[in-house]
Backbone as a chain_set.jsonl record, in Angstrom:
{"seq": "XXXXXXXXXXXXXXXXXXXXXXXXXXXXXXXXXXXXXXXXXXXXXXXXXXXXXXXXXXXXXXXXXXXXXXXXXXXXXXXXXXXXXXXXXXXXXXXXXXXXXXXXXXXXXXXXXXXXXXXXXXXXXXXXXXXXXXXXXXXXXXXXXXXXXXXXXXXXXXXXXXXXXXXXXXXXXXXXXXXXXXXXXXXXXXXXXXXXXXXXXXXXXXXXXXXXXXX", "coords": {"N": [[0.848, -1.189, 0.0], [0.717, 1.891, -1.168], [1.323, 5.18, 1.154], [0.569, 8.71, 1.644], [2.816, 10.684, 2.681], [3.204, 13.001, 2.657], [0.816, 14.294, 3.62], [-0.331, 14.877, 6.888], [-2.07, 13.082, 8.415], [-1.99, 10.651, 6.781], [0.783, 10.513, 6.612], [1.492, 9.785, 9.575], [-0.166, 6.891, 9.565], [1.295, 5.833, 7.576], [4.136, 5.847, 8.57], [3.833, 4.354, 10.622], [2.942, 1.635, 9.751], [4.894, 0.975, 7.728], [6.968, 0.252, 10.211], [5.38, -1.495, 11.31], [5.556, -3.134, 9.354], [8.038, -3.779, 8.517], [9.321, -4.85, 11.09], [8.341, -7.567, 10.849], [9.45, -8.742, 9.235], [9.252, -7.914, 6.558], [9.508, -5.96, 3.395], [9.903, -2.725, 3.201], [9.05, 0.605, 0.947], [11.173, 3.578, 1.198], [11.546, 7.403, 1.988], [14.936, 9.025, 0.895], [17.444, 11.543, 1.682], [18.655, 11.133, -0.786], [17.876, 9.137, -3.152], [15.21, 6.901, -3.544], [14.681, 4.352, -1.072], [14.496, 0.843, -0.829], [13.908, -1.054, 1.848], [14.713, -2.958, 4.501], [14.97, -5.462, 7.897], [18.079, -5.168, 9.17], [18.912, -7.465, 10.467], [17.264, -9.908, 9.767], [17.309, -12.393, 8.495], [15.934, -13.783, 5.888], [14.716, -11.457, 5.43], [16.312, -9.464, 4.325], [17.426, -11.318, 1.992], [14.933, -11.11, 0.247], [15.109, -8.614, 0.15], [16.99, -8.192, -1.79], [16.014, -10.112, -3.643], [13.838, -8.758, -4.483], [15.368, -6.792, -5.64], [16.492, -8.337, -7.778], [19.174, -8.635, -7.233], [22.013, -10.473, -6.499], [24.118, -12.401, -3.721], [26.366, -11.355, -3.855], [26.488, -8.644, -4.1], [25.943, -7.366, -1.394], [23.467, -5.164, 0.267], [23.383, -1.702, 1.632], [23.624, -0.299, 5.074], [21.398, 1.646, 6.649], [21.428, 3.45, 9.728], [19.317, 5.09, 11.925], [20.712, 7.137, 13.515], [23.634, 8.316, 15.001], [24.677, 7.535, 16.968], [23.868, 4.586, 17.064], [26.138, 3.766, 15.411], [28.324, 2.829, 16.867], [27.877, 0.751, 18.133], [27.769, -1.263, 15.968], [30.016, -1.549, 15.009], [33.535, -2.915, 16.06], [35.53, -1.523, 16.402], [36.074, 1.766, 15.638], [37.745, 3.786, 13.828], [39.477, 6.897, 13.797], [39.241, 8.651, 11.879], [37.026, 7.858, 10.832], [35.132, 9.094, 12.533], [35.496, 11.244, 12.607], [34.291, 12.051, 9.902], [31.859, 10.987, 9.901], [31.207, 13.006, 11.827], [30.98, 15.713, 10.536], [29.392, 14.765, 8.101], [27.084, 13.836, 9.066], [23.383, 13.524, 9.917], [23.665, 13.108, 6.47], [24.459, 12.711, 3.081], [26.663, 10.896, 2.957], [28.434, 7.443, 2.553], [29.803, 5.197, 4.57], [32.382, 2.555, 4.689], [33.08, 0.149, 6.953], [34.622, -1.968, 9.519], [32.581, -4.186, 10.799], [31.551, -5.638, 13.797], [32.178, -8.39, 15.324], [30.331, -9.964, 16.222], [28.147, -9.765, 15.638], [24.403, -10.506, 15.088], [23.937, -11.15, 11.574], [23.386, -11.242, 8.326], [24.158, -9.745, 5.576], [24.828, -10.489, 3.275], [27.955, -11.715, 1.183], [29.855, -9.82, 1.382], [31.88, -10.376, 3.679], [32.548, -9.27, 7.098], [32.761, -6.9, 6.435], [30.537, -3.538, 6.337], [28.417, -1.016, 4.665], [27.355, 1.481, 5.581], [25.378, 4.307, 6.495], [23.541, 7.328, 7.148], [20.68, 8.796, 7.085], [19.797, 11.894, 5.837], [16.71, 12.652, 6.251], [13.502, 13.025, 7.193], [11.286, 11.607, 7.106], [12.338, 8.43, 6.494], [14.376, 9.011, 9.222], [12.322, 8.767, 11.134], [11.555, 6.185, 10.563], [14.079, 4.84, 11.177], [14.715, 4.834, 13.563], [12.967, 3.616, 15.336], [13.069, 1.172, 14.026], [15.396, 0.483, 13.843], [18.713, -0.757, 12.727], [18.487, -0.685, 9.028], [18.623, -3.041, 6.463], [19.179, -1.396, 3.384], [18.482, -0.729, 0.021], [18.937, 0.892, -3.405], [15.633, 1.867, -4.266], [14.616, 0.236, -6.866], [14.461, -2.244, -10.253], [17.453, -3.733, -10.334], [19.871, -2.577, -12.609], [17.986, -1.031, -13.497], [16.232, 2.545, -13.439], [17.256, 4.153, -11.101], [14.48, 5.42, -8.155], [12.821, 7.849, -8.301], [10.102, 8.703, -6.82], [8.325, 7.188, -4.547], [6.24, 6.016, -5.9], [7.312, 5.928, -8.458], [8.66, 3.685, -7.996], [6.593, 1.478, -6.849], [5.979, 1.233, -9.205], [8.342, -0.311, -10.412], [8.484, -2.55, -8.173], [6.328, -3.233, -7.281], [4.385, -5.961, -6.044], [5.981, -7.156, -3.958], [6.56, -5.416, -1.934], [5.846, -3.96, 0.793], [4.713, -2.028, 2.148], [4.597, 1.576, 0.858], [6.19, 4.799, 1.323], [5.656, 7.822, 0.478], [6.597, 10.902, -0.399], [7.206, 12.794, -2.395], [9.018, 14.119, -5.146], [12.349, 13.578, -5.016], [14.529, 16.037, -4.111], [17.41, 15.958, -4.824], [18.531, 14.217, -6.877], [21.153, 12.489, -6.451], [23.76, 10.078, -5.974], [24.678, 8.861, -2.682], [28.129, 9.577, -1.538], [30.672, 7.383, -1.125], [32.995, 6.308, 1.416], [35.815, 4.328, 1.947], [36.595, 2.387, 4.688], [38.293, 0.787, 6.197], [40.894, 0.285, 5.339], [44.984, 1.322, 5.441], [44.621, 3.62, 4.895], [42.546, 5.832, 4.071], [39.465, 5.754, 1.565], [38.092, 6.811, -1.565], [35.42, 5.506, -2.466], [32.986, 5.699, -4.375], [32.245, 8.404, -6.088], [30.04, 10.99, -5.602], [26.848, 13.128, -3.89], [28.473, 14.622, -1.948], [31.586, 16.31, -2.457], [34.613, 15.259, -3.397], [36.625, 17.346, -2.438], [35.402, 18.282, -0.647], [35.537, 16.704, 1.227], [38.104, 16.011, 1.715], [38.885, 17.961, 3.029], [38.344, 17.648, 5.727], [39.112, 15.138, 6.207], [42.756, 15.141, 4.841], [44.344, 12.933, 3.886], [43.078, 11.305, 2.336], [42.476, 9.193, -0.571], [41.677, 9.059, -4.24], [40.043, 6.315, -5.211], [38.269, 5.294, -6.893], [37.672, 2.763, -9.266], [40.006, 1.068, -8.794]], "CA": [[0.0, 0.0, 0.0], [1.05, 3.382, -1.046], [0.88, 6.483, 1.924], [1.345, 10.448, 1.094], [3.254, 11.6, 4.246], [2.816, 14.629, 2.691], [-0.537, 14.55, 4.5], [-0.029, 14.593, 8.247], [-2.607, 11.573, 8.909], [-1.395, 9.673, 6.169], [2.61, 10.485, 7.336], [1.21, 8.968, 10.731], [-0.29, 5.955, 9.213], [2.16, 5.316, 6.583], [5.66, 4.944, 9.256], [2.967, 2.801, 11.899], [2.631, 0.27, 8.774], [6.376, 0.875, 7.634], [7.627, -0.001, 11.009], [4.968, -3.116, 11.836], [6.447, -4.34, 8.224], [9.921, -4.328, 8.797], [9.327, -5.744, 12.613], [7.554, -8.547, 10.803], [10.321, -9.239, 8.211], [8.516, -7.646, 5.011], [10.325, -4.938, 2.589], [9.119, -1.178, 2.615], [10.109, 1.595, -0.126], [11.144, 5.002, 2.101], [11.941, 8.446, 0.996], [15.806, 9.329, 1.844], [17.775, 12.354, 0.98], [19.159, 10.735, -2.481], [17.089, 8.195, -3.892], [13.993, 6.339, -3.137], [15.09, 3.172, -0.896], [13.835, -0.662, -0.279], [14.46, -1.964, 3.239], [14.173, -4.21, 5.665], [15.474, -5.441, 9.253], [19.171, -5.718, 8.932], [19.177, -8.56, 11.37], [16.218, -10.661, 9.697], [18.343, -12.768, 6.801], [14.837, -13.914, 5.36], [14.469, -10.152, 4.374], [17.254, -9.728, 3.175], [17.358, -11.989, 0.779], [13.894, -11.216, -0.117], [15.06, -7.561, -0.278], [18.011, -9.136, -3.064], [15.082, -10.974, -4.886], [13.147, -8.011, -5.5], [15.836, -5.862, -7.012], [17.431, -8.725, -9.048], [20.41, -8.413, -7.255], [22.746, -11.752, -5.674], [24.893, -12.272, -2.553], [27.793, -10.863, -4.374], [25.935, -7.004, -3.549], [25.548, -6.96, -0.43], [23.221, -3.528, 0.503], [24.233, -0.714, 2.5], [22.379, -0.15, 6.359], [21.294, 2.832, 7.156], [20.222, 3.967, 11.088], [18.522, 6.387, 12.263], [21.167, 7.967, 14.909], [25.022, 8.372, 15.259], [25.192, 6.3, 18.322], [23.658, 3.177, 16.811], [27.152, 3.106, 14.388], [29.081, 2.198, 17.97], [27.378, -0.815, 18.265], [27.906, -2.023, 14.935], [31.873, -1.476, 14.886], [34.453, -3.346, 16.99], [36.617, 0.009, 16.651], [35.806, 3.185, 14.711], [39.105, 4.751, 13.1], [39.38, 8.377, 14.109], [38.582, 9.09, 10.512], [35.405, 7.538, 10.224], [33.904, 9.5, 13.415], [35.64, 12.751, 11.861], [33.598, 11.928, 8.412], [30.302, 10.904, 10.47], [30.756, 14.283, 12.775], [31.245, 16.443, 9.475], [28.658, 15.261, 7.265], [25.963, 12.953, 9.048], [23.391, 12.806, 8.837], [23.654, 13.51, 4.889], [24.599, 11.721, 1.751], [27.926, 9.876, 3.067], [28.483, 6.29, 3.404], [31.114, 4.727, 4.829], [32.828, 1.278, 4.793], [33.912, -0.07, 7.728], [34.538, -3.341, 9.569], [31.065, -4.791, 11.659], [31.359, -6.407, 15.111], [32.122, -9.745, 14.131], [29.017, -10.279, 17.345], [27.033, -8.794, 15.002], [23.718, -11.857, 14.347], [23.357, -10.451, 10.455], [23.705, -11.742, 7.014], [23.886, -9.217, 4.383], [25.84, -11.206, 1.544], [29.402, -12.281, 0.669], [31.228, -8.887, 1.926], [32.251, -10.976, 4.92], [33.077, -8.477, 7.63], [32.494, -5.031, 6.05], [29.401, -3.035, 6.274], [28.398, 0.157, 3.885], [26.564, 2.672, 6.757], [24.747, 5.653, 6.196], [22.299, 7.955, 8.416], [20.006, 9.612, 5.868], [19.019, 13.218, 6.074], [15.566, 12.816, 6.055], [12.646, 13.085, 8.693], [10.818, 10.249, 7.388], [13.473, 7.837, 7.227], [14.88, 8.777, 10.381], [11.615, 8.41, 12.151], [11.383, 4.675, 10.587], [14.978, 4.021, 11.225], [14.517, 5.137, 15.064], [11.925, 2.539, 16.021], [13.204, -0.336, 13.406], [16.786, -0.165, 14.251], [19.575, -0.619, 11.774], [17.964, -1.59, 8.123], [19.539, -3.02, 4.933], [18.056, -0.676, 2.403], [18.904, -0.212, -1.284], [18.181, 1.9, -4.313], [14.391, 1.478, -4.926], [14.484, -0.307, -8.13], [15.077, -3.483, -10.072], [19.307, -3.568, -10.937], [20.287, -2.257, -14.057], [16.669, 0.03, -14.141], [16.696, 4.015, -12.86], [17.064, 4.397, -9.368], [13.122, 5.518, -8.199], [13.003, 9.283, -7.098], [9.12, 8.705, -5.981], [7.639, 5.791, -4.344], [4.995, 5.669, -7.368], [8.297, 5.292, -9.625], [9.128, 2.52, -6.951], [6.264, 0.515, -6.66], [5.992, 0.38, -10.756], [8.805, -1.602, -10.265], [8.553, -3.663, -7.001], [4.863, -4.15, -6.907], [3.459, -6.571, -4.877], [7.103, -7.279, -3.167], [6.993, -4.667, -1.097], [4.33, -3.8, 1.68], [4.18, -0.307, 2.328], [5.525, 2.644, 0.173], [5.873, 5.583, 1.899], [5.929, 8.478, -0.516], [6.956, 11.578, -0.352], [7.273, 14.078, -3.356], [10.346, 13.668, -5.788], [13.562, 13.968, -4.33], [15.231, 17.196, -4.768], [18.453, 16.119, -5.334], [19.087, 12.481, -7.029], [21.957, 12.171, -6.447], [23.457, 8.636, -5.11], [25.601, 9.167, -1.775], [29.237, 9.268, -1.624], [31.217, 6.308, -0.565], [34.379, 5.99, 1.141], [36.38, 2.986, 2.899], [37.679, 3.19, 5.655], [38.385, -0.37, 6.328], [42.529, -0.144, 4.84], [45.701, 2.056, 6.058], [44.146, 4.996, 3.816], [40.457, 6.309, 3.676], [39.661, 5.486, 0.526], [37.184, 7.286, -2.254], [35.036, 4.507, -3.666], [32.231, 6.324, -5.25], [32.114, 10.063, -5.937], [28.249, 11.489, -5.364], [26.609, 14.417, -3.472], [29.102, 14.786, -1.214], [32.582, 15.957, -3.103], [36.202, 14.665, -2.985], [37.403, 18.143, -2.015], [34.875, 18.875, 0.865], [35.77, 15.442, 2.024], [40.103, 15.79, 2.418], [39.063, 19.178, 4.318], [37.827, 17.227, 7.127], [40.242, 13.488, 5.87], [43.478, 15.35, 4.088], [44.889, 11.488, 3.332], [41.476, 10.484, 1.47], [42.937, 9.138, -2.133], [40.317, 8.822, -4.832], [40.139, 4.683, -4.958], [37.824, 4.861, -8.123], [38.4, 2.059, -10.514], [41.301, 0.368, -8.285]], "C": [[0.888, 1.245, 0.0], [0.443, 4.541, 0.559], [1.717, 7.697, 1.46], [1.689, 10.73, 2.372], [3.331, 12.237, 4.043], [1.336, 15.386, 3.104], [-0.229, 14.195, 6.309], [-0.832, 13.22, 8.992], [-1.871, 10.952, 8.359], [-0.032, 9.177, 6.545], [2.504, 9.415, 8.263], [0.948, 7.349, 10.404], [0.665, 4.983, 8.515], [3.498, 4.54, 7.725], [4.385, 4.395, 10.34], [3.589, 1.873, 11.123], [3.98, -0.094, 8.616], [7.217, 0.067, 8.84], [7.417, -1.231, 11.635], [5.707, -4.223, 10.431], [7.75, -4.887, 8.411], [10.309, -5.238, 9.95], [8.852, -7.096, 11.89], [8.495, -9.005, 9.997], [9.68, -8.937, 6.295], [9.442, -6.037, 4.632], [9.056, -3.641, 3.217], [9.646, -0.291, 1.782], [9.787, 3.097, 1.14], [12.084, 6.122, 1.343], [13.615, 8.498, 1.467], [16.673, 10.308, 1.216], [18.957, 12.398, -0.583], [18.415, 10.318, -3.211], [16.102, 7.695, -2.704], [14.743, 4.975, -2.747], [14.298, 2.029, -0.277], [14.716, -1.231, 0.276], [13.985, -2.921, 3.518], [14.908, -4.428, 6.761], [16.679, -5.908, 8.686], [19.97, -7.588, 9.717], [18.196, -9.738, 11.115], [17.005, -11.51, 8.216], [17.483, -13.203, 5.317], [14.359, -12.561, 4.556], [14.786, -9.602, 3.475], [17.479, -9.952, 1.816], [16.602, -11.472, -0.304], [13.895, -9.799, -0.573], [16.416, -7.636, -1.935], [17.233, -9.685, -4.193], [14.558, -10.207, -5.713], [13.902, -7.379, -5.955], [16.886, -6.553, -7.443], [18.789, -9.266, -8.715], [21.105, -10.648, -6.533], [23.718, -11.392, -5.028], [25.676, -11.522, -2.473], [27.534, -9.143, -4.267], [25.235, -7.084, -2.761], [24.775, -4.988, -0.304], [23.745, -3.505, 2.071], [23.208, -1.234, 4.0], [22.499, 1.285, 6.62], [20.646, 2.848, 8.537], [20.145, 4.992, 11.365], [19.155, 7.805, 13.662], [22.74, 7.636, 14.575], [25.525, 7.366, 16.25], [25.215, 5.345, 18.06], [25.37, 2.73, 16.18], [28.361, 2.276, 15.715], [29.108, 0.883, 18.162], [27.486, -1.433, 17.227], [29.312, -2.197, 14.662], [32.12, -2.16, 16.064], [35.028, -1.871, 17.317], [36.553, 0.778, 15.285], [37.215, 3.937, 14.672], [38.301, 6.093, 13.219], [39.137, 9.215, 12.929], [37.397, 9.41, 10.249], [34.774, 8.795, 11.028], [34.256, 11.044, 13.586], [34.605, 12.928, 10.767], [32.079, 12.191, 8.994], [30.185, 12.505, 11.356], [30.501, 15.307, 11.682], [29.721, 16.336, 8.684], [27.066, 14.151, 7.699], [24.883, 13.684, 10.07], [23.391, 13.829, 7.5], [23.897, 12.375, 4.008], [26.1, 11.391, 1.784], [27.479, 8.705, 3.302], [29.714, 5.887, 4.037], [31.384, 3.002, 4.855], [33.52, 0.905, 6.179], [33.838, -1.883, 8.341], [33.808, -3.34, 10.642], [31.939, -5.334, 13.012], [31.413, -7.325, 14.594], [30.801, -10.794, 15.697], [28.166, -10.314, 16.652], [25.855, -10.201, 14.504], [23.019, -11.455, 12.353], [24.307, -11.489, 9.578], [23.02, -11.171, 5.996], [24.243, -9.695, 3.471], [27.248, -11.869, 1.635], [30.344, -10.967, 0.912], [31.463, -9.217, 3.326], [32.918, -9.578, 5.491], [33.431, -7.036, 7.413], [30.929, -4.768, 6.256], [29.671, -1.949, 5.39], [27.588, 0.776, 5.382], [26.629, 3.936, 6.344], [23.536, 6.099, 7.4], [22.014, 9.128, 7.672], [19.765, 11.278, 6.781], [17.676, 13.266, 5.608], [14.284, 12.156, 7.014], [12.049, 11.789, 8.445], [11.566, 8.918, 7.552], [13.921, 7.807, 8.401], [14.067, 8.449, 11.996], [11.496, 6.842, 11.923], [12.102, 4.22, 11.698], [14.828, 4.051, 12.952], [13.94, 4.146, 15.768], [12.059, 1.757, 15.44], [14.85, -0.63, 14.157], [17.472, 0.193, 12.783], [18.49, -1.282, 10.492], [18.971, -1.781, 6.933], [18.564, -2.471, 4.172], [19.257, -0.025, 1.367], [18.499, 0.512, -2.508], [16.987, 0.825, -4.837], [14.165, 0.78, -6.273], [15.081, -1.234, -8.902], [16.515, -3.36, -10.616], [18.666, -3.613, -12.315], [18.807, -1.046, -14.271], [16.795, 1.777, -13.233], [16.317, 3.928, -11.571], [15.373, 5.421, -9.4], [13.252, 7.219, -7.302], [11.605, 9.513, -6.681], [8.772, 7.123, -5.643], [6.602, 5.752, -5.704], [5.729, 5.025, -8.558], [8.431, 3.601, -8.72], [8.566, 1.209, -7.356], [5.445, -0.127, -8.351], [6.863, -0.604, -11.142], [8.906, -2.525, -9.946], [7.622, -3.688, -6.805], [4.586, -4.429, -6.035], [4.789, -7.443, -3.777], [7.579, -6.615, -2.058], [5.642, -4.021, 0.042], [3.733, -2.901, 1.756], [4.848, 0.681, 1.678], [4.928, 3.836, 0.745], [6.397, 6.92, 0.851], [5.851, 10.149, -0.013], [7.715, 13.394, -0.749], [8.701, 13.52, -3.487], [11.486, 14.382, -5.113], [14.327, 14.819, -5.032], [16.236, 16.925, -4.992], [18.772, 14.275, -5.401], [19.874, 12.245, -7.157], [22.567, 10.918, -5.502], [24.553, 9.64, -3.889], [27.07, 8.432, -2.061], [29.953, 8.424, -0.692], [32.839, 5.986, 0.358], [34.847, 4.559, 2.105], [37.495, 3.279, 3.423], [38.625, 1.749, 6.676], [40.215, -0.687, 6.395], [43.091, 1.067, 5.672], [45.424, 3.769, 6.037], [42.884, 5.088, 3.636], [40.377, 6.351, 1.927], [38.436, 5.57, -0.419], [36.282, 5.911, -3.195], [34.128, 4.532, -4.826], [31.783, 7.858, -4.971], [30.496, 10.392, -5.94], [28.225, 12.543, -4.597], [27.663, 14.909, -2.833], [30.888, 14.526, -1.723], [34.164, 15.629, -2.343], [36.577, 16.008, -1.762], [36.905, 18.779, -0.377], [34.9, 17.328, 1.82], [37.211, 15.425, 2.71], [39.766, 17.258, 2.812], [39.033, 18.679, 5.511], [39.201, 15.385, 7.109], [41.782, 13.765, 5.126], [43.753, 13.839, 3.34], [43.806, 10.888, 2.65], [42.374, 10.427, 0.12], [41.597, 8.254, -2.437], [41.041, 7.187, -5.356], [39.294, 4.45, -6.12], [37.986, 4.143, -9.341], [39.729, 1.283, -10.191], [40.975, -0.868, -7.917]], "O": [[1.626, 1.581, 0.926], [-0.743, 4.576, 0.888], [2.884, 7.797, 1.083], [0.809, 11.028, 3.18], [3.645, 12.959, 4.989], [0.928, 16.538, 2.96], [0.102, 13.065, 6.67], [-0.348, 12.516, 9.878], [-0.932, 10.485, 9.004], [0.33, 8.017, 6.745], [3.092, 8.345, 8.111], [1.73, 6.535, 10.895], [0.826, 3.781, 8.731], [3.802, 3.349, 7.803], [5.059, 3.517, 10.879], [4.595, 1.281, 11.514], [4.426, -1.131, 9.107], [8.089, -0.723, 8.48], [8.232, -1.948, 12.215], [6.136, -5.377, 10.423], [8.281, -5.997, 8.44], [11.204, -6.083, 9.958], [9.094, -8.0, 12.688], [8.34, -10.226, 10.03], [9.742, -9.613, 5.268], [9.881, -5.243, 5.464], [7.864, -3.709, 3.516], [10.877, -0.3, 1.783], [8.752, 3.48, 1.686], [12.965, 5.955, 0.499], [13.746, 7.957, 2.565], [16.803, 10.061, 0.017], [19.664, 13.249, -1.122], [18.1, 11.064, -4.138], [16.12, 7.924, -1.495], [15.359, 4.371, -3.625], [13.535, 2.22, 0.669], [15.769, -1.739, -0.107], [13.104, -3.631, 3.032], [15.759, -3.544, 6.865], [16.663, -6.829, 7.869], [20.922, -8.346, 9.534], [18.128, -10.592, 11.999], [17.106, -11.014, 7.094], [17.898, -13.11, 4.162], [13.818, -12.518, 3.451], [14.292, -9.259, 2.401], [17.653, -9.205, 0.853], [17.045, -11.306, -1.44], [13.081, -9.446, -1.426], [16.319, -6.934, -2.941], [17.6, -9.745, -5.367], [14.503, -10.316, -6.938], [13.481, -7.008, -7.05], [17.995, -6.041, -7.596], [19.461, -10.024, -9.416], [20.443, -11.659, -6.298], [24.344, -10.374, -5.321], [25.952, -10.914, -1.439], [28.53, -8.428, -4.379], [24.02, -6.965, -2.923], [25.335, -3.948, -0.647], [24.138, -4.24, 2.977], [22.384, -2.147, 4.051], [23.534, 1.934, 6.768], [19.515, 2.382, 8.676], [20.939, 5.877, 11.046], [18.621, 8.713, 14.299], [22.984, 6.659, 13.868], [26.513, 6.631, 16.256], [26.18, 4.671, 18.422], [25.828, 1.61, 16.405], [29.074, 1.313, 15.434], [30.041, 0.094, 18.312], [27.238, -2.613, 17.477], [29.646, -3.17, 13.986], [31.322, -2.172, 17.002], [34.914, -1.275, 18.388], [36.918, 0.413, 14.167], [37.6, 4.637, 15.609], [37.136, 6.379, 12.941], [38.849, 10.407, 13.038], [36.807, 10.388, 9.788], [33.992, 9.526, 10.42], [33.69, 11.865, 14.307], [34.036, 14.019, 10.736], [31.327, 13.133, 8.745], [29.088, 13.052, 11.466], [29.509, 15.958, 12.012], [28.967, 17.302, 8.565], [26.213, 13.807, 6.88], [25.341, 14.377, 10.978], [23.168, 15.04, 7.527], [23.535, 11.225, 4.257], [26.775, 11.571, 0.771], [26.476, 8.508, 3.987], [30.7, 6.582, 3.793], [30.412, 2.278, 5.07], [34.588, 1.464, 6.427], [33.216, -2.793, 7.793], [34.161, -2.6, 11.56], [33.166, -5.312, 12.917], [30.888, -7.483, 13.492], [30.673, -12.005, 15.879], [27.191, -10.981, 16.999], [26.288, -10.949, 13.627], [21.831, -11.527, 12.042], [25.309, -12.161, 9.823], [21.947, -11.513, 5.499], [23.822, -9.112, 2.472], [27.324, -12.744, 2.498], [31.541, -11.066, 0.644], [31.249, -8.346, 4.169], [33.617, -8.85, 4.787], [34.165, -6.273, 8.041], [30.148, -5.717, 6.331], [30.85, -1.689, 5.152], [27.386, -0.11, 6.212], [27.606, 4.564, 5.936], [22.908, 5.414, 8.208], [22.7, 10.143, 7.555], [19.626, 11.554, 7.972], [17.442, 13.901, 4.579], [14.22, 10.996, 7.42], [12.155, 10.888, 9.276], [11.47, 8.305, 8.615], [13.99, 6.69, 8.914], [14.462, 8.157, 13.125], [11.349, 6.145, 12.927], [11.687, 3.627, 12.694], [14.871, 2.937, 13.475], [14.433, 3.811, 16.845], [11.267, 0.89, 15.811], [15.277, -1.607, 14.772], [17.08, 1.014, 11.953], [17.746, -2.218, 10.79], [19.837, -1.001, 6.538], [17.385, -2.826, 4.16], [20.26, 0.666, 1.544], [17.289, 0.728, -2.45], [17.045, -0.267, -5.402], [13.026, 1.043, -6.657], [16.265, -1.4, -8.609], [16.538, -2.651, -11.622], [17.724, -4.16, -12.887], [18.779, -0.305, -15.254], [17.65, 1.878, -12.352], [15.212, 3.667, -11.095], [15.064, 6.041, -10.417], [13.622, 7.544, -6.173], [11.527, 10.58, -6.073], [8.944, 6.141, -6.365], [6.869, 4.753, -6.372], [5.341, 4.155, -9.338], [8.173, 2.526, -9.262], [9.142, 0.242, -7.855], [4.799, -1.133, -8.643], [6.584, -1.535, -11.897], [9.257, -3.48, -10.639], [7.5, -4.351, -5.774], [4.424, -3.672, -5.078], [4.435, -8.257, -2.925], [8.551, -6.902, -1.359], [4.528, -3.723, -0.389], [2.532, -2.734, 1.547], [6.031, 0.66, 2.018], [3.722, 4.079, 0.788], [7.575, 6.918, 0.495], [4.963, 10.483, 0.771], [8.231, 14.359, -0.184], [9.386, 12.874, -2.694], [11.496, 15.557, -4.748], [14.763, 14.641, -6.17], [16.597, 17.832, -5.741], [19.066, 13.444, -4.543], [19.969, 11.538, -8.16], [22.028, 10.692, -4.419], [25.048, 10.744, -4.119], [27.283, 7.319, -2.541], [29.883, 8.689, 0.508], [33.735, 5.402, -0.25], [34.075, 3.957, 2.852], [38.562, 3.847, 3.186], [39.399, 1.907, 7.621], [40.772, -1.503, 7.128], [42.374, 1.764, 6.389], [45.79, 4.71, 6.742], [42.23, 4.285, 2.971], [41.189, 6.94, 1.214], [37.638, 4.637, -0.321], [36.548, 5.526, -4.334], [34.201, 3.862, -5.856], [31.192, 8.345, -4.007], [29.864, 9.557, -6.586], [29.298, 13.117, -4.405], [27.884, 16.028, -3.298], [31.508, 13.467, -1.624], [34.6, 15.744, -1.198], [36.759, 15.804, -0.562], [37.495, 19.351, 0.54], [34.323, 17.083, 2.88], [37.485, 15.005, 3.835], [40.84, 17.85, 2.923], [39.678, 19.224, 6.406], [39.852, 14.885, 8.026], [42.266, 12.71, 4.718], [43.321, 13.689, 2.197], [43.897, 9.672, 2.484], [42.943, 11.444, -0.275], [40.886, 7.463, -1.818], [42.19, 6.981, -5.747], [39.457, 3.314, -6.564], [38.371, 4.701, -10.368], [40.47, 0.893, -11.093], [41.837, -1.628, -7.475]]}, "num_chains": 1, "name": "protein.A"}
């Protein structure tokens, strides 16, 4: 079911449903300040998957997690490099991700990037009210691989249909741009995909950041 959270009931209704879906192990499409994204509980491996099925993808692309708070990223790391929690103080939330290495505690199964995570903490109210009351989610660009990333839920659920439970919609995203990537995982912070968030306003805050594009 589609909701306009650009109606204040509907908003209300829409993250209830969003949040009993994801608790239950079912996909939702949510607005987030890049693209239109399809989640689910990062800790449910059944969703997962099921969030892999609907956009096409296999093990070998693992998605990102996004949560809804700065603190949660503590708990997902063994040890945060003084980089990362320079990068996260600088530009989160916004349109960074980062790479780093998980808690190996951690009960999750995103894919075949054994022991990395992607992490992000969207700039955007609805999102961050999901992510608040779901927890960490794996959530990826709205749409099936290889087709245009979805800048409304309506684009969304022309793709993912009856795969997805609740689309929470939101008016087209002002700026589609994907978020910028870096890894922070090696000796060197390391540029993996350039997006909203550029190289140069990145080595203000990381000087040692080398662009890793294509390596």
């Amino acid at each position: 079911m589609l909701y306009d959270c650009r109606s204040p009931a509907d908003r209300d209704r829409g993250i209830a449903a969003a949040i009993e879906a994801v608790k239950n192990g079912e996909l939702v499409v949510l607005p987030t300040d890049t693209v239109y994204g399809i989640g689910a509980d990062a800790f449910t491996p059944y969703a997962v998957k099921a969030l892999l099925d609907a956009k096409g993808r296999t093990r070998q692309m693992p998605p990102p997690v996004l949560i809804g708070s700065r603190h949660t990223l503590d708990g997902l790391v063994f040890s945060l490099p003084t980089e990362a929690r320079d990068l996260v103080e600088a530009f989160w939330p916004g349109a960074l991700t980062i790479v780093v290495e998980h808690s190996p505690s951690l009960q999750w199964d995103l894919g075949d990037k054994s022991g990395t995570v992607a992490v992000r903490m969207p700039l955007h109210p609805v999102a961050l009210e999901v992510l608040r009351e779901t927890g960490p989610m794996a959530v990826s660009s709205a749409n099936k691989t290889g087709q245009p990333a979805a800048v409304t839920a309506e684009e969304a659920r022309d793709q993912l249909s009856y795969s997805v439970r609740a689309y929470l919609e939101a008016g087209p995203c002002p700026d589609p741009v994907p978020s910028t990537i870096v890894d922070l995982t090696g000796e060197v912070p390391r540029l993996l995909r350039a997006g909203a968030i550029p190289l140069e306003k990145l080595r203000d805050v990381v000087p040692d950041l080398v662009d890793g594009q294509g390596v």
